[in-house]
C-alpha positions in Angstrom: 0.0 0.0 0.0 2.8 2.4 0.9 4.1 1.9 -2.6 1.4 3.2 -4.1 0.5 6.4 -2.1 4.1 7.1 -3.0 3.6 6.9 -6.7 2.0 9.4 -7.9 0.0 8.5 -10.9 -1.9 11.6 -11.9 -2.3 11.9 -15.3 -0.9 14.9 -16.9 -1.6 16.9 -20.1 1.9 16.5 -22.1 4.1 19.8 -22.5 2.8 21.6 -26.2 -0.3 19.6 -25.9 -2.6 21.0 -29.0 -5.4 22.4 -27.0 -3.5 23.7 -24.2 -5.5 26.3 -22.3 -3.0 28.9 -20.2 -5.2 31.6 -19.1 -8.0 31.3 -16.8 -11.7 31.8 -18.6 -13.2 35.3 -18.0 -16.5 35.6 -16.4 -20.0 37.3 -17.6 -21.2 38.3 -20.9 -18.0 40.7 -21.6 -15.6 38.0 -22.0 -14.7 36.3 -25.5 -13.7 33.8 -26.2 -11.0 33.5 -29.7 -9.5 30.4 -31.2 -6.8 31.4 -33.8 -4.5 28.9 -35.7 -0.3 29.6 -36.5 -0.2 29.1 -39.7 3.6 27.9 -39.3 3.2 24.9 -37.1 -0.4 24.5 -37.0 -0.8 25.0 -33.2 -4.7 26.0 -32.4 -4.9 28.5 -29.4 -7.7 29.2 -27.4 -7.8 31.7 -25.2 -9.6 34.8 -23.6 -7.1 37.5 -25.5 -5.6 37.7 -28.9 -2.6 35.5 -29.9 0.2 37.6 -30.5 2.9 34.9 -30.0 2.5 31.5 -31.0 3.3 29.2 -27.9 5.0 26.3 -29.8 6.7 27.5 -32.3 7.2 31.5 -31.7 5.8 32.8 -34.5 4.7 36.8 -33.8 3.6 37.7 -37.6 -0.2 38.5 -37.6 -0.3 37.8 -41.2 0.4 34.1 -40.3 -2.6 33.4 -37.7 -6.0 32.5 -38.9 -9.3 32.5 -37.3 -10.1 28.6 -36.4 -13.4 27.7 -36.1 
């Protein structure tokens, strides 16, 4: 039994994970909610703000991020 409380098993999301959400969800009707797409590396953010800096591959040119629906 001991070995097992010692191992902790919790299942993680892996680093760079597609869907990755870093920023808490904004409350009430004000908030929106964007998904945008790098057009480099194909990474899909979602998030409460605008993506200015791709988190997978760096990519900051605007022309190279497209609304994803």
């Amino acid at each position: 039994m001991e070995d097992i409380l010692k191992n902790n098993n919790t299942p993680t999301q892996p680093p760079g994970s597609e869907y990755e959400v870093k920023e808490p969800i904004g409350e009430g009707l004000e908030s929106v909610w964007t998904r945008c797409k790098c057009l480099v590396c194909g990474y899909v953010y979602e998030g409460a703000s605008e993506c200015k800096k791709c988190p997978k591959c760096g990519n900051e040119d605007p022309d190279k991020f497209v609304d994803a629906e």
